[in-house]
N, C-alpha and C positions, 0 to 999 in steps of 0.2 A: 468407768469404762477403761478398758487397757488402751493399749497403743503400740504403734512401733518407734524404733528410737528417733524417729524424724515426730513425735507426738503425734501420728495419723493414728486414728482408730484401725484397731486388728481387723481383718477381713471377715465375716461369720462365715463357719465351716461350710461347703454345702454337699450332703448327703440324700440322694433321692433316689428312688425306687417305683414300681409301678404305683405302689401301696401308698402314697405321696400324691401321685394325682388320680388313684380312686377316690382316697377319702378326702381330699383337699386340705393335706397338713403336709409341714417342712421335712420334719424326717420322719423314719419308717419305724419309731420308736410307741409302744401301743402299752398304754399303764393297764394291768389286770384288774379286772371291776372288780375287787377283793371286799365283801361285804363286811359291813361296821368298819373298815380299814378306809375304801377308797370315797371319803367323802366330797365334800363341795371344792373346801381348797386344794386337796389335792389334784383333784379331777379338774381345776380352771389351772392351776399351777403347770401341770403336764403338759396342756392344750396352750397355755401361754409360752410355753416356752418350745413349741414346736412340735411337740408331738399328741399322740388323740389320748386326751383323758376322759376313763370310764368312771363311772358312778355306780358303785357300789352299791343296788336298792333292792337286792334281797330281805332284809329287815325290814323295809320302810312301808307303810301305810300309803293308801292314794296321794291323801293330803301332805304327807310326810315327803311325799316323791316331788310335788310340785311346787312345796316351798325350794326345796333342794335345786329343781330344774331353774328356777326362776335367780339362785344365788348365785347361780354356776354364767346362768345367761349377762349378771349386772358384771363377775370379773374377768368376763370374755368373751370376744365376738369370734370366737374359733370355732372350729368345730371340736366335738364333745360326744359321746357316747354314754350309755348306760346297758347295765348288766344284771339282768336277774335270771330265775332258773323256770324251764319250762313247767307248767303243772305235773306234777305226779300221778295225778290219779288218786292219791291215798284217801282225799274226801272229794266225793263227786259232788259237785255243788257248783251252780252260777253266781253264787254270791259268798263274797268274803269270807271263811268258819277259823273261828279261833280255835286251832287247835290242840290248847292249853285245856281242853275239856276231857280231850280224851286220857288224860294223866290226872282228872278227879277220881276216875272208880279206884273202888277199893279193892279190888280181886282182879285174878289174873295176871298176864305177865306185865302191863302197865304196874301196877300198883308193885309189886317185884324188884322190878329193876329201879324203880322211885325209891322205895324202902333201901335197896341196896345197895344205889349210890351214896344216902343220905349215912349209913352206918359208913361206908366206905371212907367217906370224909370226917367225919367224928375221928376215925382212928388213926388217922391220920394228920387229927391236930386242928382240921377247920371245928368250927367254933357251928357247926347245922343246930338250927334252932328246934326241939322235940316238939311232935305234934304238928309240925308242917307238911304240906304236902310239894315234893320237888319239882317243881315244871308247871304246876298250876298258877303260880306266884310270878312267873317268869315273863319280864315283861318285852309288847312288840313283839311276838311269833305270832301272827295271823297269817293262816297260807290254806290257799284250796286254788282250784284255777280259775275261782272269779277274782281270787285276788289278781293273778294274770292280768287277766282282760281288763280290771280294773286299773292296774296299772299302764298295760297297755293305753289305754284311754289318754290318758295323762301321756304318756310322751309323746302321743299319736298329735295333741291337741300343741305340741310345745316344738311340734316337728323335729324332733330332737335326729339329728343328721346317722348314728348310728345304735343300732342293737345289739347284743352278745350276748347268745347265751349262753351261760358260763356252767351251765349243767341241763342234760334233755335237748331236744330237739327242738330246733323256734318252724318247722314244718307248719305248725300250727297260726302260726302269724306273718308267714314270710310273703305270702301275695298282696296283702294290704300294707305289709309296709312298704315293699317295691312299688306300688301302687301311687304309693305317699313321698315317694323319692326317696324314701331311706335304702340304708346300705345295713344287710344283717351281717353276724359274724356266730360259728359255733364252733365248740371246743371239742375235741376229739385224742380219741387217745389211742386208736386202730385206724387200717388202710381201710377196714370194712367200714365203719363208720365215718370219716372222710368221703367216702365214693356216696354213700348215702344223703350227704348234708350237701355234697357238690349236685345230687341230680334235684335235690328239691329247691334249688336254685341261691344255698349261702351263697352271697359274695365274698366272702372271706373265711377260709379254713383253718383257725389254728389248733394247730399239731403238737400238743403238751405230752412231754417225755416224763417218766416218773421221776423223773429230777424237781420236779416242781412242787411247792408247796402247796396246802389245802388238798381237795380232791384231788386225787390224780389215779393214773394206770400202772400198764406194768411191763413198758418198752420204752428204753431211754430216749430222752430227744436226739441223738446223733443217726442211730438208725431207722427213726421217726420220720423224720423230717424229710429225708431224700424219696422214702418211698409214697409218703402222701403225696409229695409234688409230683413224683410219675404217676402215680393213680388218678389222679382230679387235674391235672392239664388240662386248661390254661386256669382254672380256680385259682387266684390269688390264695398265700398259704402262710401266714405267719407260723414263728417256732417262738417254744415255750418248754421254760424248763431247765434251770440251774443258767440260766442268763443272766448277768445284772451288771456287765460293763460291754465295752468297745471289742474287745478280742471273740466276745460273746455275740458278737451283733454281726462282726466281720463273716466270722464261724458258723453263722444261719443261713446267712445268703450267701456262702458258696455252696451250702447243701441246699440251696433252692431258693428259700423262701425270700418273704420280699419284706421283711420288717419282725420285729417281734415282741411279745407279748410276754412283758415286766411286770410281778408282783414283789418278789422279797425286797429287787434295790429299791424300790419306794416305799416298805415300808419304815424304814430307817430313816426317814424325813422329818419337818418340823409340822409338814401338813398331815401327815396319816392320821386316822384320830385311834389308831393304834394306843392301847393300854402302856404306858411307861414300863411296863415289866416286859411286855412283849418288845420293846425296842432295846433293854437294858439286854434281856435272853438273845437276841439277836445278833447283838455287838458282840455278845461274847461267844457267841456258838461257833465251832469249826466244822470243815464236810461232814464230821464222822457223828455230830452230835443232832443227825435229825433221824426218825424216824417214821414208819408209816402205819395206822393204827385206825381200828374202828372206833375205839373206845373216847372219841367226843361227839362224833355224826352220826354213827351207824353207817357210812362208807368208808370207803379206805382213805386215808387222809395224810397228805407228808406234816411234820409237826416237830419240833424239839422238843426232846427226850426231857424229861421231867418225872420224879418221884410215884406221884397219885398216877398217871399212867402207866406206868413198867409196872406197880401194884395191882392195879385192876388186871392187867392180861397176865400176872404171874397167881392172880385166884379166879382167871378165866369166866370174868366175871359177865353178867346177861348181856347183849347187844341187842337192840333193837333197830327196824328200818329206820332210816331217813325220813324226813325231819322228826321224827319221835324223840329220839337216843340225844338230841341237840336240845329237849325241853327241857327234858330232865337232867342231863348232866352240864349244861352252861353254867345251872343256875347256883352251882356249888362255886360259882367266881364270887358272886357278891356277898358270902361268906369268908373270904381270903383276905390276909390283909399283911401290911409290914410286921404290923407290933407282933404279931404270935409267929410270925417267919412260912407264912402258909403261902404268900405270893409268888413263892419259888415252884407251885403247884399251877401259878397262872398257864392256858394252852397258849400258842403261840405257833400257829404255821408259817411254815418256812422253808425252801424249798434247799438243795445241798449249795447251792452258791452263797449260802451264807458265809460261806468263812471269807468272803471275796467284799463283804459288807463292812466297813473298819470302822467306819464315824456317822455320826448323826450330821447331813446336810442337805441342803434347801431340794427342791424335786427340781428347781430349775436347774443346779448346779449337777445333778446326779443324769440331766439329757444331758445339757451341755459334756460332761467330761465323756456319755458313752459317746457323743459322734467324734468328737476331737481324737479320742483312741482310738475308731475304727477309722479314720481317715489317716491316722498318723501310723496304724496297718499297714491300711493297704498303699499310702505312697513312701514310706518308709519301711518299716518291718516286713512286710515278704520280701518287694525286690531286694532287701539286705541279706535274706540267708536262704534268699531260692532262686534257682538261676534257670533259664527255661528259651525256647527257642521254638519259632513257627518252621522252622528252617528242618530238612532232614539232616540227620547225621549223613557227612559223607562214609562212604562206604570204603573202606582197607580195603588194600589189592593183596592177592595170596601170594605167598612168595613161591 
């Protein structure tokens, strides 16, 4: 522990907002439920050190969800969140459907865009095994909206203090969980959809600018943010979106909001269970090296730029909806590798703040340093180069 030169221990910063004592955490610093990224330690790590870490359990199984809930509860008595996506619709079902089935036929535009990712990567150097089929082999995508409720179930049963849906509308779950004492959250990317998630009673709006990684829209977070906050008063409103220090956090809540919603600076930590390629691609990406593409999800997605994708959209190559287009072209990762130089193809979203990303360190080091800079903002750097007064100008006499 540091100290001052009398050896007393340093003061902890302190930084609070409304969004502080709705969710009952120190600062107004909110980790992105970023799937397969924001796991157990990251999400106890974030919440240990002040701020609400999300859990990432788009990927995960009931069971998968509740060992996770139960690791997250033994490295922290904070509060803690989780993040998955509302049902789609794509398979109507109350119960669990692997939707790795529907990438078995062999005809059609399934069987299509399987074949022609699979040639895609051949030529490209990955090493696709002939004779397989892409996205049937693909392991962990089960999704329909019993998976939902299924999972539902499980955080319902763990009281787990907050929700976010980090894609779709949690409309569908939000009177039982208010009910339950939780607090929801939904991600929006219009003033139209904000006004929507505020009337079916989200407690927290965040407003993701297309500056952000993964999903995202197509209006920046600077004139985002202001306008969600005048739309949904008094809705609590995080901002998101090319965020990932202290000047960024300062820069939210003067455009309104009351904390904000962090995926890239976290995933450059020791806790992300982030791929090593996706952290090495990270470190070295600057603003200019990200872009925004269907060609891993089938929705639009911020990501850095790499080879096999600028290849697929320069032979405009098939798209499929969401979650389909994610079966089938994931699965050409676990074909990539160092030895034949294909890992330079690994995806890796990432939102334009990366170039503001320099080193690999701890998620508790990466809160600590954003409050310490937006505290050392706002009582040092503005009043150092802005000078302002409650006072009227006096008024010259005419000569």
């Amino acid at each position: 522990m540091g100290g001052d030169k009398g050896g007393r221990p340093l003061a902890r910063k302190t930084l609070r907002t409304e969004l502080c004592d709705l969710l009952g955490i120190e600062y107004p610093i909110v980790l992105a439920g970023m799937a397969e990224h924001a796991g157990v330690e990251l999400t106890a790590a974030v919440s240990e050190a002040g701020g609400l870490g999300v859990l990432g359990a788009l990927p995960m199984t009931p069971d998968q969800l509740d060992e996770s809930i139960r690791e997250i509860k033994k490295r922290t008595s904070k509060p803690f969140g989780v993040d998955s996506i509302a049902p789609l619709g794509l398979v109507e079902s109350d119960e669990p459907i692997d939707l790795r089935a529907l990438l078995s036929e062999d005809s059609g535009d399934l069987a299509r865009i399987r074949d022609y990712i699979a040639d895609l990567g051949r030529r490209m150097g990955i090493k696709v095994p002939y004779g397989i089929k892409l996205g049937v082999n693909n392991q962990g995508f089960n999704w329909s909206p019993g998976m939902t409720k299924k999972q539902l179930e499980v955080i319902y049963e763990h009281k787990v203090p907050v929700f976010a849906a980090g894609l779709g509308s949690p409309e569908f779950m939000i009177e039982e969980a208010h009910r339950r004492g939780m607090k929801v959250m939904g991600v929006v990317g219009t003033t139209r959809q904000a006004r929507k998630e505020a009337s079916i009673g989200v407690d927290v709006v965040i407003a993701q600018g297309t500056e952000a990684g993964g999903h995202t829209g197509k209006v920046s977070t600077m004139p985002l943010v202001p306008q969600v906050v005048d739309a949904i008063r008094p809705t609590a409103v995080l901002a998101a979106g090319g965020i990932v220090d202290g000047r960024g956090l300062v820069a939210a809540l003067s455009l309104g909001a009351c904390g904000v919603w962090c995926g890239t600076a976290f995933l450059a930590t020791p806790e992300a269970m982030s791929h090593p390629e996706n952290k090495r691609q990270l470190l070295a990406a600057t603003e200019n090296d990200t872009t925004i593409t269907k060609t891993m999800t089938g929705k639009t997605a911020r990501c850095i730029k790499n080879p096999l994708q600028e290849q697929y959209e320069k032979e405009n190559g098939p798209i499929l909806p969401f979650p389909v287009q994610v079966l089938a072209a994931s699965e050409l990762i676990q074909y990539m590798s160092a030895e034949d130089d294909t890992l330079k193809y690994y995806w890796t979203f990432a939102g334009q703040g990366c170039g503001l990303v320099k080193e690999l360190r701890p998620a508790k080091e990466v809160v600590k340093s954003m409050v310490e800079q937006a505290v050392q903002v706002l009582e040092e750097g503005l009043p150092s180069c802005v000078e302002w007064s409650h006072k009227a100008a006096p008024r010259r006499r005419s000569k």
